[in-house]
Structures are given as structure tokens and as C-alpha cells.
C-alpha positions as CSV (number, residue, x, y, z in Angstrom):
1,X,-3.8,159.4,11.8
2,X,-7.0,161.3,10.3
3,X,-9.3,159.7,8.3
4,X,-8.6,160.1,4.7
5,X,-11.9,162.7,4.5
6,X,-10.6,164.9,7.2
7,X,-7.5,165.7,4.7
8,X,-7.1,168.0,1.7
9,X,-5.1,166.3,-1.5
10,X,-2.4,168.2,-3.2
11,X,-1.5,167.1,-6.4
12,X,1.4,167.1,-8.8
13,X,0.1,166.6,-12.0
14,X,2.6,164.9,-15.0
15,X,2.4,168.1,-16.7
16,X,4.2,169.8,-13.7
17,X,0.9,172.0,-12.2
18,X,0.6,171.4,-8.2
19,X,-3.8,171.3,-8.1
20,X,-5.8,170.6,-5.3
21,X,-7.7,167.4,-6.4
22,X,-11.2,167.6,-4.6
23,X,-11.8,164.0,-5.9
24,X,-9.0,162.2,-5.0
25,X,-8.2,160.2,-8.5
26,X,-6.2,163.0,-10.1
27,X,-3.4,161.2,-12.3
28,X,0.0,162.3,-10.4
29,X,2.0,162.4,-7.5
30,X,-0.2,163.3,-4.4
31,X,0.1,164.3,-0.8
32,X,-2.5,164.8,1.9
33,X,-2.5,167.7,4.1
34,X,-5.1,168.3,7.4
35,X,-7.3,171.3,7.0
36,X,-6.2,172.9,9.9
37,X,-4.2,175.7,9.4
38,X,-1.6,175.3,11.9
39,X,-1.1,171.8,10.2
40,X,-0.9,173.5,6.9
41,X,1.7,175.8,7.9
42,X,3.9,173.2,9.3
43,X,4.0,171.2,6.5
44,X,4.4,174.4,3.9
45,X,7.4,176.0,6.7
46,X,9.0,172.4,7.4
47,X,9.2,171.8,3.5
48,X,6.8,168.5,4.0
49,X,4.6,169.3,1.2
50,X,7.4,170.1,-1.5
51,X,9.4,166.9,-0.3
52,X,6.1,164.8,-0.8
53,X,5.7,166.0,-4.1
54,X,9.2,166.3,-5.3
55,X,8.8,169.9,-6.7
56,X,9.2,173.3,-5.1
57,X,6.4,174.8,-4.0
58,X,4.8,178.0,-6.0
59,X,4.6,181.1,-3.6
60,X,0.3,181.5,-3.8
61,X,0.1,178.0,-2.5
62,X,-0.6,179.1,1.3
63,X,-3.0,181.2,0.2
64,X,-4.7,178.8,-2.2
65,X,-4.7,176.1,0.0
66,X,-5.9,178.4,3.1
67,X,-8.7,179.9,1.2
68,X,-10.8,176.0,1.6
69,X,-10.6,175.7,-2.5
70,X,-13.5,173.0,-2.9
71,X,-12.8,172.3,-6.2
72,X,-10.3,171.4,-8.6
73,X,-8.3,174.4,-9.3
74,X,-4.4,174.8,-10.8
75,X,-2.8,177.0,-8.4
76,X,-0.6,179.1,-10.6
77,X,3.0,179.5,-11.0
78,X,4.0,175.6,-10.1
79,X,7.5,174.1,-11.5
80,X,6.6,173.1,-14.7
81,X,8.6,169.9,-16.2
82,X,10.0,169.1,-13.2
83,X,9.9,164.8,-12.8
């Protein structure tokens, strides 16, 4: 297991957005994904990620997530309303 600083959060926020929360306190249902970008395949290709945050995933999420986003940022087109 990797420490806790090692990981990227993901979050799905009440209002339905999946954001990358930088600061780990974002209200919502989170997961934690390595920054490694085999280990962020596998968990986007094995469904890991949408299974750990109860929502499908929205398609620019790869690229989001792969691009090292430092900072909170919506990543556009998540399932809205979805709980």
C-alpha cells in the first residue's frame, strides 16, 4: 500500500462533478488513484475508479487525470445527479 501522499484523490462531489481534490477534504465520495500511469489505466480500463465512485466515468477523465492537474479542477462532462 502507498502512502496516502504518493496518491491522487478523485472526487465525486454531491452535486454529481467527478474533481480532482488536491487537498484531500473535498465534501463527497472519494477514491485514491497512484500517479503512475500504468496504475491509472488499470483502474480507468478495469472500471475501479467508476465502481469507487458509484458514477460512470466522463470520457476526458484519462486525459485530465494524466495531464498531473495540481489543482482543484471539475473535469467536465461528469454524470450529474447521479447518488
Amino acid at each position: 500500500m502507498r502512502p496516502k501522499g504518493d496518491l491522487m484523490r478523485v472526487v465525486r462531489t454531491p452535486a454529481g462533478d467527478v474533481v480532482l481534490d488536491d487537498t484531500g477534504r473535498l465534501a463527497g465520495r472519494g477514491a485514491y488513484v497512484c500517479r503512475s500511469t500504468d496504475c491509472l489505466e488499470r483502474a480507468i480500463t478495469k472500471g475501479a475508479l467508476s465502481r469507487a465512485l458509484k458514477t460512470p466515468l466522463p470520457a476526458d477523465l484519462r486525459g485530465a487525470l494524466a495531464g498531473g492537474l495540481t489543482d482543484q479542477n471539475t473535469i467536465e462532462g461528469g454524470a450529474r445527479g447521479q447518488e
